[in-house]
C-alpha positions in Angstrom: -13.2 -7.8 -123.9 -14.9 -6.1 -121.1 -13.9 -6.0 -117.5 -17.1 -8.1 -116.6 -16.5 -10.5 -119.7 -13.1 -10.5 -118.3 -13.9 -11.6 -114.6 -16.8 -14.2 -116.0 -13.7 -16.0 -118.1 -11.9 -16.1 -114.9 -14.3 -17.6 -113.0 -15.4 -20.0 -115.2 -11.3 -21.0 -115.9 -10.7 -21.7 -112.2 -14.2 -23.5 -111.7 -12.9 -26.0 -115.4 -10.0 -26.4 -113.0 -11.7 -28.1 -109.5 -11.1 -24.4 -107.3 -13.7 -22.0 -106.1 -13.3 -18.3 -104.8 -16.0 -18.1 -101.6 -18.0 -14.6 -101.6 -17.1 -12.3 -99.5 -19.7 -12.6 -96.8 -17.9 -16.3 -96.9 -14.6 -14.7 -96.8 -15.5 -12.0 -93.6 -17.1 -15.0 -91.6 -14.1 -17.1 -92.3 -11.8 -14.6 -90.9 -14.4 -14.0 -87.6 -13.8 -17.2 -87.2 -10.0 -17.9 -86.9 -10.1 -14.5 -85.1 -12.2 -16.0 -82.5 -10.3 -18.9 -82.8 -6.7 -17.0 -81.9 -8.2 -15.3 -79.5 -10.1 -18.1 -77.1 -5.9 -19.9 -77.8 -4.3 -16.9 -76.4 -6.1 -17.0 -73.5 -4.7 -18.9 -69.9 -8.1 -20.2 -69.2 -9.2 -23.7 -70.1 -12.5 -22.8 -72.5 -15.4 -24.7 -73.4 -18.5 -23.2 -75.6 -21.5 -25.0 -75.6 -24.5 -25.1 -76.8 -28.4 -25.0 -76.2 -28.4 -28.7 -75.2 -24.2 -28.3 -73.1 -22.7 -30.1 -75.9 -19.1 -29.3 -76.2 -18.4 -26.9 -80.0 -15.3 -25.6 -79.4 -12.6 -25.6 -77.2 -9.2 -23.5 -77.0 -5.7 -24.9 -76.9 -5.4 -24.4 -72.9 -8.2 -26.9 -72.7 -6.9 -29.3 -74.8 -3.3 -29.3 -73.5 -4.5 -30.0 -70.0 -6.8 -32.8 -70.8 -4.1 -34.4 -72.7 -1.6 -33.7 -69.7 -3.7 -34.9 -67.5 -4.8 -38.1 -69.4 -8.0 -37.5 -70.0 -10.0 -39.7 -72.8 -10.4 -37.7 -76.1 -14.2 -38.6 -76.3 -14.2 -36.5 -72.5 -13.2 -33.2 -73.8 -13.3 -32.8 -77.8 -15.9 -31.2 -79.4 -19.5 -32.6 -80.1 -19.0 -33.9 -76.6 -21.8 -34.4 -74.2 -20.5 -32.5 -71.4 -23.6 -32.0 -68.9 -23.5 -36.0 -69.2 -19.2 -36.2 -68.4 -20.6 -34.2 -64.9 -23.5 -36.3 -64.1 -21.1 -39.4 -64.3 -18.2 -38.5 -62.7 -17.2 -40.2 -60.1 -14.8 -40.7 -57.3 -13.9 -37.7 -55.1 -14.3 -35.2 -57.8 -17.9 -36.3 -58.5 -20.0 -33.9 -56.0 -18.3 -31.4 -57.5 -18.7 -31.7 -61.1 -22.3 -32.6 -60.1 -22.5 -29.3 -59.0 -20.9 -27.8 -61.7 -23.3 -29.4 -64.4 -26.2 -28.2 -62.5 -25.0 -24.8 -62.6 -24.5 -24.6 -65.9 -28.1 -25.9 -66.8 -29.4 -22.9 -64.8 -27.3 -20.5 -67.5 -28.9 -22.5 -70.3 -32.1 -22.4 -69.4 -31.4 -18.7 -67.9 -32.2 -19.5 -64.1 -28.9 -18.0 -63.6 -26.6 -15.4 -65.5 -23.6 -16.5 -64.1 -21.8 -18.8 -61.6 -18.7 -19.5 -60.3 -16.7 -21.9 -57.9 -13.1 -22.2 -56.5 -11.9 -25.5 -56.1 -9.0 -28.0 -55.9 -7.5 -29.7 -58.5 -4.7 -31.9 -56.9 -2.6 -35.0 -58.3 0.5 -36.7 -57.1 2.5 -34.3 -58.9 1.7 -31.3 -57.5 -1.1 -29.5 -55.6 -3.4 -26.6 -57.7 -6.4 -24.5 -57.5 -8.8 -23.4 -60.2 -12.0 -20.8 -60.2 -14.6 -22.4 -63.1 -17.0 -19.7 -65.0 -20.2 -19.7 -66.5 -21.7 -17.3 -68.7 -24.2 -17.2 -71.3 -22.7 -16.3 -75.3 -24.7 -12.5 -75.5 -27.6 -12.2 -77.9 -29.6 -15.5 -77.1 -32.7 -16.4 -75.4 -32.8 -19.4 -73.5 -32.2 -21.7 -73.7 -28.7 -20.5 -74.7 -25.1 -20.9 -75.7 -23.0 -20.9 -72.4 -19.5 -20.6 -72.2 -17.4 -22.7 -69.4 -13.7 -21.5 -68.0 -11.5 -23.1 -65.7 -8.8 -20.6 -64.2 -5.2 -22.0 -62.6 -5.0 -19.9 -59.6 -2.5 -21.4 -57.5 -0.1 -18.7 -57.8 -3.0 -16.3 -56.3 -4.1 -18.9 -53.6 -0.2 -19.6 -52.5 0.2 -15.9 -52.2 -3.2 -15.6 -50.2 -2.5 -18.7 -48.1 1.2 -16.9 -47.4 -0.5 -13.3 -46.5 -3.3 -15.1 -44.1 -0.1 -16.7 -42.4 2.2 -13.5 -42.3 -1.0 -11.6 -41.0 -1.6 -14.5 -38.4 1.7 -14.1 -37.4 1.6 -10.3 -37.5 -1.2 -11.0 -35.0 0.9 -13.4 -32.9 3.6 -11.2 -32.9 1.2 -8.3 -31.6 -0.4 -10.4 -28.6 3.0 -11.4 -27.0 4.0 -7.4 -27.4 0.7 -7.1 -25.4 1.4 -9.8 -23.2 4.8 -8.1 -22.7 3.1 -4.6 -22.0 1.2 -6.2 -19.7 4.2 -7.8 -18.1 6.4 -5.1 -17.2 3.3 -3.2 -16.1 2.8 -5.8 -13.5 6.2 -7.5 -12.6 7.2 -4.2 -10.4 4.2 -4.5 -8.2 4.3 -8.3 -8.4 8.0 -8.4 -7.3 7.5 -6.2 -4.6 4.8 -8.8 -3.4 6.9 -12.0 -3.9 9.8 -9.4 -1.9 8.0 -9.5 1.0 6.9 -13.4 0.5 10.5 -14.6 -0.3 12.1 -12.1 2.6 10.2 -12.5 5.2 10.4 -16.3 4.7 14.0 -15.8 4.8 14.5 -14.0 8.1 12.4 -16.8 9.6 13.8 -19.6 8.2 17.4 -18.3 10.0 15.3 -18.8 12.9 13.5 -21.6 12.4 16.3 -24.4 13.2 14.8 -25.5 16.2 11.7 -26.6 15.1 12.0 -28.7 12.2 8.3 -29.1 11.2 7.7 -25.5 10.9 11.0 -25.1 8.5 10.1 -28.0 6.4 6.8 -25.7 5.9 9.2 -22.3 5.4 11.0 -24.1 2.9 7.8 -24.8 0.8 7.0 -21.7 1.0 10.3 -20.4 0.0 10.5 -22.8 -3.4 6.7 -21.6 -4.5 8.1 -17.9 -4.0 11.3 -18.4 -6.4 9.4 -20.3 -8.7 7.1 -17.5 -8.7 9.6 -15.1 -9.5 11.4 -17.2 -12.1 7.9 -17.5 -14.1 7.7 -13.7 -14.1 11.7 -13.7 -15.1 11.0 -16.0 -18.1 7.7 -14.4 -18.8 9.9 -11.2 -19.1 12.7 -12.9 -21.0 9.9 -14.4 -23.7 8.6 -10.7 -24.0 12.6 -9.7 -24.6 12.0 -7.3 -21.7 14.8 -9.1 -19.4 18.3 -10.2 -19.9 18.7 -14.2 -18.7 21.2 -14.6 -16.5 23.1 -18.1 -16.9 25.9 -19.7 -14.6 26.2 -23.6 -13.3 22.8 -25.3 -13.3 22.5 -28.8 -12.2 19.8 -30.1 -14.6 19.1 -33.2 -12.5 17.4 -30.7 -10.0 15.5 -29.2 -12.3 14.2 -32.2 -13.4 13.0 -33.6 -10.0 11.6 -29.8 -9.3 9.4 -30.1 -12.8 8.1 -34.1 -12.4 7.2 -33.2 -8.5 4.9 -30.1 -9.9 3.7 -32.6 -12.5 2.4 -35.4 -10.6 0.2 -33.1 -9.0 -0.7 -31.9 -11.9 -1.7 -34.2 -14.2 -4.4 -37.3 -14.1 -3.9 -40.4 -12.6 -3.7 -42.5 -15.7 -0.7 -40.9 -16.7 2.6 -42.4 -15.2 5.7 -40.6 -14.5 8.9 -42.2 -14.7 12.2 -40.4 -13.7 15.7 -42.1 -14.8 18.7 -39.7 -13.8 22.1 -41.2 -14.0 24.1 -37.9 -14.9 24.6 -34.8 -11.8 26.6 -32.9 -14.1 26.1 -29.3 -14.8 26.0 -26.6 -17.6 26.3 -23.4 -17.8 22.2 -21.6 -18.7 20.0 -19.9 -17.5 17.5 -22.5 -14.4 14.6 -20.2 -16.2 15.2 -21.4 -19.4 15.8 -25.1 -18.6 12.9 -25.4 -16.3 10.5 -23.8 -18.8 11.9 -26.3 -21.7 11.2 -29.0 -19.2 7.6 -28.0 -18.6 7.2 -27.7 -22.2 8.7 -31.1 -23.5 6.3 -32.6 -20.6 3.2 -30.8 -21.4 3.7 -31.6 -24.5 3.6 -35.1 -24.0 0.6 -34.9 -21.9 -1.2 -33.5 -24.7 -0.3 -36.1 -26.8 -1.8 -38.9 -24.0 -4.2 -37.1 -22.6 -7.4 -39.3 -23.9 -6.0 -42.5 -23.2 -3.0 -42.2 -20.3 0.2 -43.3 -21.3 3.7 -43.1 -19.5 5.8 -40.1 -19.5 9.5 -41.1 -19.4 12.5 -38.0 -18.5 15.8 -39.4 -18.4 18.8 -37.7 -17.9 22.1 -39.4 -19.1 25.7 -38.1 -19.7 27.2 -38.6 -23.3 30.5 -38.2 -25.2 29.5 -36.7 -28.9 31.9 -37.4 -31.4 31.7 -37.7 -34.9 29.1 -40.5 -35.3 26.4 -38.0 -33.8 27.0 -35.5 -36.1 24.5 -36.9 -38.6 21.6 -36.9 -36.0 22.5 -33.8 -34.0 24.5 -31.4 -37.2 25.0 -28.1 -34.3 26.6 -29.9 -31.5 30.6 -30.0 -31.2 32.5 -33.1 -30.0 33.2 -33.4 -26.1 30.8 -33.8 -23.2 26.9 -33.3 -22.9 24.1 -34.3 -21.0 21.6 -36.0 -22.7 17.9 -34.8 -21.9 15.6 -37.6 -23.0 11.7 -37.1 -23.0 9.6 -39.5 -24.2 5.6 -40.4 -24.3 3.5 -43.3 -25.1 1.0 -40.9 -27.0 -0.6 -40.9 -30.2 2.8 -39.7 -32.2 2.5 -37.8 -35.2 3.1 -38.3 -39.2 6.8 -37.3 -40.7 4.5 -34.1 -42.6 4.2 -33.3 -38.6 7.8 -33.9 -37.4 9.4 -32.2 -39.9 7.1 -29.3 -39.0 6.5 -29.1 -34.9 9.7 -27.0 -34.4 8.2 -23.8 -36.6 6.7 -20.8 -34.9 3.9 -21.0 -34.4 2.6 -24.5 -36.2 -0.1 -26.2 -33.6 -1.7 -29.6 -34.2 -4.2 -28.7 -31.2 -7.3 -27.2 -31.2 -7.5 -23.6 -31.5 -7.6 -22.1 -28.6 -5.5 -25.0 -27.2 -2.3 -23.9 -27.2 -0.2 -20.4 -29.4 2.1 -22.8 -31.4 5.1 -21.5 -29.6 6.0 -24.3 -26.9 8.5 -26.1 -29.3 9.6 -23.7 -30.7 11.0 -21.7 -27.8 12.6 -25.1 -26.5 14.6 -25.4 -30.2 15.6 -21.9 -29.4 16.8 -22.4 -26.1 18.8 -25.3 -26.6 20.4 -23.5 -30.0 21.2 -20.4 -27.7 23.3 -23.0 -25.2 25.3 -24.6 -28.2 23.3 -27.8 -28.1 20.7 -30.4 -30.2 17.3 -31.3 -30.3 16.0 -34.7 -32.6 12.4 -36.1 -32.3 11.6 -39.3 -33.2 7.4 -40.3 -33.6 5.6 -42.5 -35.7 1.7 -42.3 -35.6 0.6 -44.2 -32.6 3.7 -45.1 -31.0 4.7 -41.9 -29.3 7.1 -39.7 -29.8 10.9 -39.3 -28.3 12.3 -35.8 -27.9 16.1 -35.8 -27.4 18.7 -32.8 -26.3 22.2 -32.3 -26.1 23.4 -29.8 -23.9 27.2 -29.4 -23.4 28.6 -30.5 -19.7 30.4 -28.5 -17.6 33.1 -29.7 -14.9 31.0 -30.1 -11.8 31.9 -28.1 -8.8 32.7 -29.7 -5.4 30.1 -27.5 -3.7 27.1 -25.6 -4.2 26.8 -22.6 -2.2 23.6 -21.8 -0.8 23.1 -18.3 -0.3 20.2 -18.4 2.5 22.2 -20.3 4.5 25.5 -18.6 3.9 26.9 -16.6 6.8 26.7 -13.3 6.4 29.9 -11.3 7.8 28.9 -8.9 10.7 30.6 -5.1 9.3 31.3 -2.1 11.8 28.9 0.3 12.1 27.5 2.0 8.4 24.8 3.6 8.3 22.2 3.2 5.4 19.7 5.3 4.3 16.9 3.1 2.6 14.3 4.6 0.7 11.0 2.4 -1.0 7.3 3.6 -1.4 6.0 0.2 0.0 5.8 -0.2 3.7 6.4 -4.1 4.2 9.3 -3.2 2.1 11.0 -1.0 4.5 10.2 -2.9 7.4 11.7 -5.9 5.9 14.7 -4.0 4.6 15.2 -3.0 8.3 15.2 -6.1 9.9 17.3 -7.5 7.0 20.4 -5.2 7.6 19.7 -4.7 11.3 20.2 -8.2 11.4 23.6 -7.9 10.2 24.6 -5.1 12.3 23.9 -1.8 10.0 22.1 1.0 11.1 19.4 1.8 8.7 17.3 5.1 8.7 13.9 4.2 6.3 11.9 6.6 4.1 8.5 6.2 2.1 9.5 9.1 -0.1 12.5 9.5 -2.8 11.9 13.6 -2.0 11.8 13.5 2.0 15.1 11.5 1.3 17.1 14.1 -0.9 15.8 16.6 1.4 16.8 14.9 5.0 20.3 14.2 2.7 20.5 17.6 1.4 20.5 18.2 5.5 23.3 16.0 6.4 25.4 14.6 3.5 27.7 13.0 5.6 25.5 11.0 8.0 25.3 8.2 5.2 27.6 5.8 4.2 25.4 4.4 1.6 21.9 5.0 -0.1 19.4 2.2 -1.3 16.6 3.4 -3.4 13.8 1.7 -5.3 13.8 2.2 -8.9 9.5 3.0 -9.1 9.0 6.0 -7.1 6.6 8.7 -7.3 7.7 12.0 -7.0 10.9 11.0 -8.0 12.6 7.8 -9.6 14.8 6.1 -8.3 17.6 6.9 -10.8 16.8 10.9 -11.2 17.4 10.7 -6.9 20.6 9.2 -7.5 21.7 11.8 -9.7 20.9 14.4 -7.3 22.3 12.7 -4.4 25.5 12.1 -6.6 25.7 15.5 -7.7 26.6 16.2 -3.6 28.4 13.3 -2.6 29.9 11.9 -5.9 31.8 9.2 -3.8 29.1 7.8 -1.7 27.9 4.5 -3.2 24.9 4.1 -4.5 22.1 1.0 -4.8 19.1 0.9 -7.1 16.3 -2.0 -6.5 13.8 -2.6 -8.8 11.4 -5.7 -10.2 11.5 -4.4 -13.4 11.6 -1.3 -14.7 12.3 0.2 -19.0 14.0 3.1 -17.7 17.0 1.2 -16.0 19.3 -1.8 -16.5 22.9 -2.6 -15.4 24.7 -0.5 -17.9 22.2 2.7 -17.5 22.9 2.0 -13.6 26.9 2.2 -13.8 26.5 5.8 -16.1 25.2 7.5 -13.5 27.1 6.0 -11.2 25.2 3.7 -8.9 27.3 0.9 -7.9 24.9 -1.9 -7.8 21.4 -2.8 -9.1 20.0 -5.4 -7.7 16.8 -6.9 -8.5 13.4 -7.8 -6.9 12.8 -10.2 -5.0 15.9 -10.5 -2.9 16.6 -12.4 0.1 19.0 -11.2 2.9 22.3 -12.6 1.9 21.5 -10.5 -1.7 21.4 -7.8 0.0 23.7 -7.5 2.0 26.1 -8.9 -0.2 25.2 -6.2 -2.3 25.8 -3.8 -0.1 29.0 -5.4 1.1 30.2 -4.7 -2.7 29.2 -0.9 -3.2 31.1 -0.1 0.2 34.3 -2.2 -1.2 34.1 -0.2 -4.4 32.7 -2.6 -7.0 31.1 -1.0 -9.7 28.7 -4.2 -10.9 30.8 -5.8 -13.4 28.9 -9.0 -12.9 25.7 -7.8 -13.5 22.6 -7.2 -11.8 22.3 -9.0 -8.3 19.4 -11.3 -8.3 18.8 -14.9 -7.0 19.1 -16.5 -10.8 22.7 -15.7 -10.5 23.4 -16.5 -7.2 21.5 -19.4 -6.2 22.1 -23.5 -7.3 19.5 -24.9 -9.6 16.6 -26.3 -7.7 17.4 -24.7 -4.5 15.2 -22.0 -2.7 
């Protein structure tokens, strides 16, 4: 038998037996098509292929698993499905856009359009997502045309976008308060030296100024504005971490009264202030810090009544924690605190909101409004002082901010350092040396005052010269820090390098080159910051002559003065 005879018998035996063998055109498009059919499965991407008319004539496993996660009718999404008629009739929240989406892919078909492609959300109870759908015409036909439709989960991508667009914002937060703290030490030197002469010269007349009472009550206004003044630039310093804060025994209650008297003139009329303090106990913080958390609590619940009015409640209370607090306030340690309460009548916010208003820079306001930051720097104050913060708010029934602080024992008096006598010395003589004139003048009548003779110089190198020329004839130089010529700290080196016993004072508003520790290396004795008022002074100078090197730190009014006082 021949090899042809031989394949005919074959044949003809498996056809007598019910089987076929396809040609092997059959055979090559049978393979095409499982190939295809493996490939469009491997793929991440839901895929639809339709034809000339967007019926549905094939889709790939990713499609069908997420129609059957996600419920969806078998007639919706299997083949020989309509699927320009699913979009048309969607409807709920989704229906605009799979409108749109069926539109677009009628423009492929009919080759108005060779490709489009959207980016939308696909959210559920479950979990939040984002997809980008295709569509793109099969290659090789006219139109109309075989189009195939993709639907891409990119929530990974979007997350990690959303999460670069918000460490970028933040890079860009971050960059402005580095700006805003440029811009602060460039200014606080020249702006202390002005509040110097405000604050000292109010000083010197208030110690005159007993005999007419009306006059003084006006001196003392005058006095409170200049502090406040230079606490804002202290605290604008602090936020820019260009300033150490400075705490010792602040009686909140002050505070308190200080911040709803500045308010009332401040904000409308339909807003009502009420005031309940019942605790005069102190703690140990920095009055910068607490009086900024207070303006920031309050403003805070101004914005939160500002369309409709509303009453602003501060109540100031003390409070034994013990155990039973530790579930609201988790930080706190049993024993005494002073409970801080702050509390508006304002629109409240949602628990999505509350469990979100302490982070950096998160803002429910406008933009432009307000940085984000307000809340977040009162949560970091009152974790630096050992305390708690809570807020309680539901939407439209105001919202409740509460603080711990940890009590101190109160002391019997509070020393007040404008009115403290001074102690008259023998007869030193001081050479003072500061580029501004109202400077020196006041300087002069300040220690002249209390009996010093004081010789005053505009220029750091007239002074090393006229001490080059008589070492002895001082028992003590004061220099400012900003000088031109020579700083402040470079004439103290000199002037050390001939006298290395004489003591030494550095003033300054603010400077980067010098701080308390940099002061004591080279020896000055004390540095005492701008502004000052007489009794700083002197006490400071009082100190150097006695030998104290400054282990207390920087002499400035936030140290030195009670909380709330001028």
């Amino acid at each position: 038998m021949t090899e042809q005879q031989d394949s005919t018998h074959t044949n003809i035996l498996l056809i007598r037996n019910g089987l076929d063998i396809p040609d092997r055109e059959t055979v090559r498009t049978g393979s095409r098509e499982r190939l295809l059919s493996a490939t469009l499965d491997a793929l991440t991407a839901h895929v639809a292929v339709l034809d000339e008319t967007g019926m549905i004539l094939t889709v790939n496993k990713a499609w069908r698993d997420f129609a059957a996660a996600a419920d969806a009718k078998p007639e919706a999404v299997s083949e020989g499905v309509d699927y320009l008629g699913v979009c048309d009739s969607a409807t709920g929240d989704d229906a605009p856009l799979a409108r749109a989406f069926g539109a677009a892919v009628r423009d492929v078909i009919h080759g108005r359009s060779d490709y489009f492609e959207v980016q939308y959300p696909c959210h559920d109870d479950r979990e939040k997502r984002w997809f980008v759908g295709r569509v793109t015409p099969l290659p090789g036909y006219s139109p109309p045309r075989k189009v195939v439709t993709s639907h891409l989960n990119i929530t990974d991508r979007v997350v990690m976008e959303k999460e670069r667009d918000r460490l970028e914002e933040q890079l860009r937060n971050a960059q402005k308060l580095e700006a805003v703290g440029t811009l602060a030490g460039g200014i606080a030197h020249d702006f202390n030296n002005i509040l110097s002469a405000v604050i000292g010269y109010t000083d010197l007349l208030l110690e005159e100024a007993d005999a007419y009472p009306a006059i003084r009550d006006d001196l003392e206004e005058i006095a409170r504005a200049g502090m406040r003044a230079r606490d804002l630039v202290a605290q604008l310093l602090s936020f820019s971490r260009q300033a150490r804060t400075e705490t010792g025994p602040v009686q909140i209650y002050l505070l308190v009264k200080e911040a709803l008297k500045m308010l009332r003139s401040a904000l409308p009329s339909n807003i009502e202030i009420v005031q309940e303090i019942q605790s005069f106990a102190e703690i140990t913080a920095d009055p910068g810090q607490i009086h900024q958390l207070l303006m920031n609590l309050c403003t805070n619940a101004y914005q939160a009544m500002r369309e409709d009015g509303g009453v602003l409640t501060v109540r100031l209370e003390d409070v034994e924690v013990d155990a039973s607090h530790t579930l609201a306030f988790p930080d706190p340690a049993p024993g005494p605190y002073q409970r801080l309460t702050v509390s508006d009548t304002g629109v409240g916010m949602d628990e999505a909101t509350r469990r979100r208003i302490f982070d950096p820079y998160f803002t429910t306001r406008e933009k432009g409004e307000g940085s984000g930051l307000g809340l977040s720097v009162v949560h970091g104050i009152v974790r630096t002082y050992g305390g708690g913060i809570t807020v309680d708010s539901r939407p439209g029934k105001g919202s409740t901010f509460t603080i711990l602080l940890p009590a101190i024992k109160a002391r019997e008096t509070a020393v007040d350092p404008v009115a403290e006598t001074v102690p008259f010395p023998v007869n030193e003589r001081i050479l003072f040396v500061d580029d501004e004139p109202q400077m020196l003048r006041m300087a002069r009548q300040m220690l002249q005052k209390t009996g010093y003779r004081i010789d005053t110089l505009d220029s750091s190198l007239k002074a090393l010269e006229q001490f080059k020329a008589d070492p002895d004839g001082y028992d003590i130089v004061i220099s400012d820090m900003t000088m031109p010529g020579l700083t402040g700290d470079r004439l103290a080196v000199e002037i050390l390098k001939i006298r290395p016993d004489l003591p030494m004072i550095l003033c300054t508003g603010f400077s980067e080159r010098i701080d308390e520790d940099r002061a004591a290396a080279i020896g000055v004795r004390k540095l005492v910051m701008k502004p000052f008022v007489r009794a700083e002074l002197v006490r400071a100078v009082q100190d150097a002559l006695a030998g104290s090197k400054g282990t207390d730190g920087p002499v400035s009014g936030a140290s030195t003065r009670s909380a709330g006082e001028p």
